[in-house]
C-alpha positions in Angstrom: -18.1 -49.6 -3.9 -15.8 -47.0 -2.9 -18.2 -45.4 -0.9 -18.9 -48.2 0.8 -14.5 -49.0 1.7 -15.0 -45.6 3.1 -17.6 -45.8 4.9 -16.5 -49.2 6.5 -13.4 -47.7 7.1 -14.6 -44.8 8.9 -17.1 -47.1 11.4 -13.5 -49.5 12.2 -11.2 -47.3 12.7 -10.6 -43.0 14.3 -10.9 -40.7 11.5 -7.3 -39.4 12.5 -5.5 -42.8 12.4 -7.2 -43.5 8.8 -6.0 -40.0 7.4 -2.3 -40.6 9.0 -2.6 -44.2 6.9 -4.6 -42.7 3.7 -1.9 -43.2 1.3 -1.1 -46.4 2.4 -4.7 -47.3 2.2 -4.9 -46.4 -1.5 -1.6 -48.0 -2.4 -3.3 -50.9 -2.0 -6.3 -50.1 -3.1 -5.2 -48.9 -6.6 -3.5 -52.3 -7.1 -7.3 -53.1 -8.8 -6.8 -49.9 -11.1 -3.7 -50.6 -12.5 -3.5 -50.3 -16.5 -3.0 -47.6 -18.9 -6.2 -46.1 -20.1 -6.1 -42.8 -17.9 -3.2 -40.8 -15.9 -3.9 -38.5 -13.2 -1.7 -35.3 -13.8 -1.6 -34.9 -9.8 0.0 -38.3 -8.8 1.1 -38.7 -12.5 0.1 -42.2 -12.0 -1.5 -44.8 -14.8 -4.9 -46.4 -14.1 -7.5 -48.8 -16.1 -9.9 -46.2 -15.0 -10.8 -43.4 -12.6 -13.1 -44.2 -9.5 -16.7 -43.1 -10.4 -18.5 -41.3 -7.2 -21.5 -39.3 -6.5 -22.8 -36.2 -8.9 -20.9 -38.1 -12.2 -17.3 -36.5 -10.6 -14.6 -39.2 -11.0 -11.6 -40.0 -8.7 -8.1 -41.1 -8.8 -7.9 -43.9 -6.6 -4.1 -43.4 -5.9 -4.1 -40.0 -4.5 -7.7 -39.1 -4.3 -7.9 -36.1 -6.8 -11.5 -35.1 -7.8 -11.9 -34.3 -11.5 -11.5 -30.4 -10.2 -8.5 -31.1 -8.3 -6.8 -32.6 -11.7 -7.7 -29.6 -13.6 -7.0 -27.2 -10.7 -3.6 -28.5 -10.3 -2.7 -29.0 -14.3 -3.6 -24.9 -15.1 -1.2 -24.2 -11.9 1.7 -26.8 -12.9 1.4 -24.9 -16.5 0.7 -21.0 -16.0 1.8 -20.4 -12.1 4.2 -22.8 -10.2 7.5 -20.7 -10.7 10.2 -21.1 -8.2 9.4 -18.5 -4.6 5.8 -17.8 -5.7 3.7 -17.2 -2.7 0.1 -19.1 -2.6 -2.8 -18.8 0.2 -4.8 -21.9 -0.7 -8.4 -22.3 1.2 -9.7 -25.1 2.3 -7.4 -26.9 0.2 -7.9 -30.9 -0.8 -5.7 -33.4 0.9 -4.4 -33.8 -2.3 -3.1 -30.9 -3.6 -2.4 -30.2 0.3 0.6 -32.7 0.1 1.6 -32.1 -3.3 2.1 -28.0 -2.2 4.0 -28.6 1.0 6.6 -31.6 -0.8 7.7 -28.5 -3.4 10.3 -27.0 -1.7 10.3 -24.4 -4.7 7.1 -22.8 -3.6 5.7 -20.2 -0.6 2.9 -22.4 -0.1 0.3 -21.6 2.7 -2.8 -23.4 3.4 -5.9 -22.3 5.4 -9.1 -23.6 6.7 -11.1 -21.5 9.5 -13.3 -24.9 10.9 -10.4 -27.4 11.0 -11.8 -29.9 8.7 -8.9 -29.6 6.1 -5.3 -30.2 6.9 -3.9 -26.2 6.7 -1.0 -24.6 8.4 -3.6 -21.5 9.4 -7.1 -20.8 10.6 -8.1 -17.9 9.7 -11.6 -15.9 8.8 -11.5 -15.4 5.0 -13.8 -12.2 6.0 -10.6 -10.7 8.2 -7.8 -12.4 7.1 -4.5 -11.9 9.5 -2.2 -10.9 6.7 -0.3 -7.7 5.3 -1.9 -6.4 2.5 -0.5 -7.2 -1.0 0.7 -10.8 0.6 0.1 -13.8 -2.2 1.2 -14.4 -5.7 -1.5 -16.6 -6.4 -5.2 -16.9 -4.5 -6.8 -20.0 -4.3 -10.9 -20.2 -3.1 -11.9 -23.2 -4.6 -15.6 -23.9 -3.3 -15.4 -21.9 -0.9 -17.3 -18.4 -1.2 -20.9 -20.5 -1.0 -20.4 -21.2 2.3 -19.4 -17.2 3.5 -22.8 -15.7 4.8 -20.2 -12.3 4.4 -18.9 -12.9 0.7 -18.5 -9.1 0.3 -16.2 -9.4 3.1 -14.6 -12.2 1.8 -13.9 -10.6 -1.6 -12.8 -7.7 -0.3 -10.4 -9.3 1.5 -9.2 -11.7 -1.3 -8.5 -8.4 -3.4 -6.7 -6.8 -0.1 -4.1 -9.4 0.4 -3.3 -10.2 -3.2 -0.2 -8.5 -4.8 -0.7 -6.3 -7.6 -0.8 -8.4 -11.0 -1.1 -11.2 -8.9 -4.2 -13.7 -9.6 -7.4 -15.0 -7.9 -8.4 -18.8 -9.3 -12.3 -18.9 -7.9 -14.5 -21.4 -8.4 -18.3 -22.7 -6.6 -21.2 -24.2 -7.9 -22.9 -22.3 -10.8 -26.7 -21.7 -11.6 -28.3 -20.0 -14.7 -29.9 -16.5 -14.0 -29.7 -14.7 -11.3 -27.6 -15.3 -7.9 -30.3 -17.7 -5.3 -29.6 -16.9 -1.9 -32.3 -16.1 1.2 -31.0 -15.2 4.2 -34.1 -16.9 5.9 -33.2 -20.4 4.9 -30.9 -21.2 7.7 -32.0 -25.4 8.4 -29.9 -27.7 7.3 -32.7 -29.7 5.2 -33.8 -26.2 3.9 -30.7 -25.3 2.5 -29.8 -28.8 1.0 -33.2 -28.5 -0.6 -32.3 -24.9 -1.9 -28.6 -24.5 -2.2 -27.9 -28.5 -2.6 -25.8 -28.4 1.0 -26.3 -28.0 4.0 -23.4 -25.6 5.0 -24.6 -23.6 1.5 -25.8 -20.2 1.8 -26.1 -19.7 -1.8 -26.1 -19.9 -5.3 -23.8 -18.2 -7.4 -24.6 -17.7 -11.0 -21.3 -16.9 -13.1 -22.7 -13.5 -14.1 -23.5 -12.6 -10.7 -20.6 -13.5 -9.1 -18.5 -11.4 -11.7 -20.3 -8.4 -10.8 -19.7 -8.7 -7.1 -15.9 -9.6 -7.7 -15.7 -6.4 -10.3 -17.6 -4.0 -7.8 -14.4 -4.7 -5.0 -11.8 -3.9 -8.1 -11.2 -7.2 -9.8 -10.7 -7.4 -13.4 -12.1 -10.6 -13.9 -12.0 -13.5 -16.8 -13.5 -16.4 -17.2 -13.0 -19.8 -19.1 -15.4 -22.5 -19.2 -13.4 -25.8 -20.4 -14.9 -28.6 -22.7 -13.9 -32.1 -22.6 -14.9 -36.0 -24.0 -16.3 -37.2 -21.1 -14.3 -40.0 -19.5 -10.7 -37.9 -21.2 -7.6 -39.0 -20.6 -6.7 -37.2 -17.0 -10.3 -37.3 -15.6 -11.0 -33.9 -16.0 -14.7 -32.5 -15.6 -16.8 -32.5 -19.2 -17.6 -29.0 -18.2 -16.2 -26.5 -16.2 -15.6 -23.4 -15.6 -13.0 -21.7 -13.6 -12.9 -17.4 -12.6 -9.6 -16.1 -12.7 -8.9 -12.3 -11.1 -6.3 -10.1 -11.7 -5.7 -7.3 -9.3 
């Protein structure tokens, strides 16, 4: 049903007059939510139950939070959100997007290079316009998949970070080996091997360690386990790199 409010939506009305009203949009449509059984740590408000969408992911009708946002945004709100850190945030969801900029206590900068995200800078994650040793805190959440360059990417990540400062990195996992072919380049070809079609691989955790190691990372990882349907909405099961420099 959501899916189809959206897509409705999207046919009536210019994509830009619908984002301007989002919020308003979902105040309204979270009147048929309303209850206590879940709270979304990002809006902090109580629902009857998330929104279920596609690939078993749940939302928060409220604010729009995917089940990555929530968790995304409860280790930060816990571990890193101290008063005059600096974050460079990719690609960032509208989300977290306005719950960054409204906390006047943080350095908060977002970027997205193709303009489909709302950001305050576009720049090239594979030649970043920034000083080295720049940000606190590094967020590339589903983002390195869709770098042909990732070793560039990387690099750079590691270049603009501060010493002891942190990398949160997550994509789309596989067992094995990393999957990518620099042949598939069609849209339907790389749906049907990377599962998008602005994919140009597959990481596998392993593999993806090793190529964040080999630029000077020291790298950990957690993989968190949840009840499916918890109490926030968070994934089942997840897992998250974080990089120290």
């Amino acid at each position: 049903m959501y899916q189809s409010l959206k897509s409705l939506l999207l046919k009536t009305m210019p994509e830009k007059l619908l984002l301007k009203n989002e919020l308003f949009f979902r105040k309204i449509y979270a009147l048929f939510f309303t209850g206590r059984n879940y709270q979304c740590p990002v809006c902090n408000k109580k629902l009857r139950k998330f929104v279920p969408i596609f690939e078993d992911d749940f939302l928060c009708p409220c604010c729009g939070s995917l089940s990555r946002n929530r968790r995304l945004f409860s280790i930060l709100k816990k571990e890193y959100l101290k008063n005059s850190i600096k974050i460079l945030d990719f690609s960032p969801s509208r989300c977290l997007y306005r719950k960054f900029k409204s906390n006047k206590t943080i350095n908060y900068t977002a970027n997205d290079f193709c303009g489909e995200f709302f950001a305050d800078k576009n720049m090239d994650i594979t030649n970043l316009e920034e000083p080295d040793d720049s940000f606190d805190l590094v967020i590339c959440y589903h983002v390195l998949e869709h770098v042909k360059e990732d070793a560039k990417a990387i690099s750079e990540l590691h270049r603009v970070l501060k010493p002891e400062g942190t990398v949160i990195i997550q994509t789309p996992f596989k067992d094995g080996d990393i999957y990518e072919d620099e042949t598939i380049i069609t849209d339907e070809d790389r749906r049907l091997h990377f599962g998008q079609e602005d994919h140009v691989r597959i990481y596998s955790v392993k593999g993806l360690c090793q190529r964040l190691e080999s630029t000077g990372f020291n790298v950990k990882v957690i993989n968190y386990n949840e009840k499916p349907l918890n109490y926030h909405g968070f994934s089942a099961n997840e897992t998250i790199i974080f990089c120290k420099k």
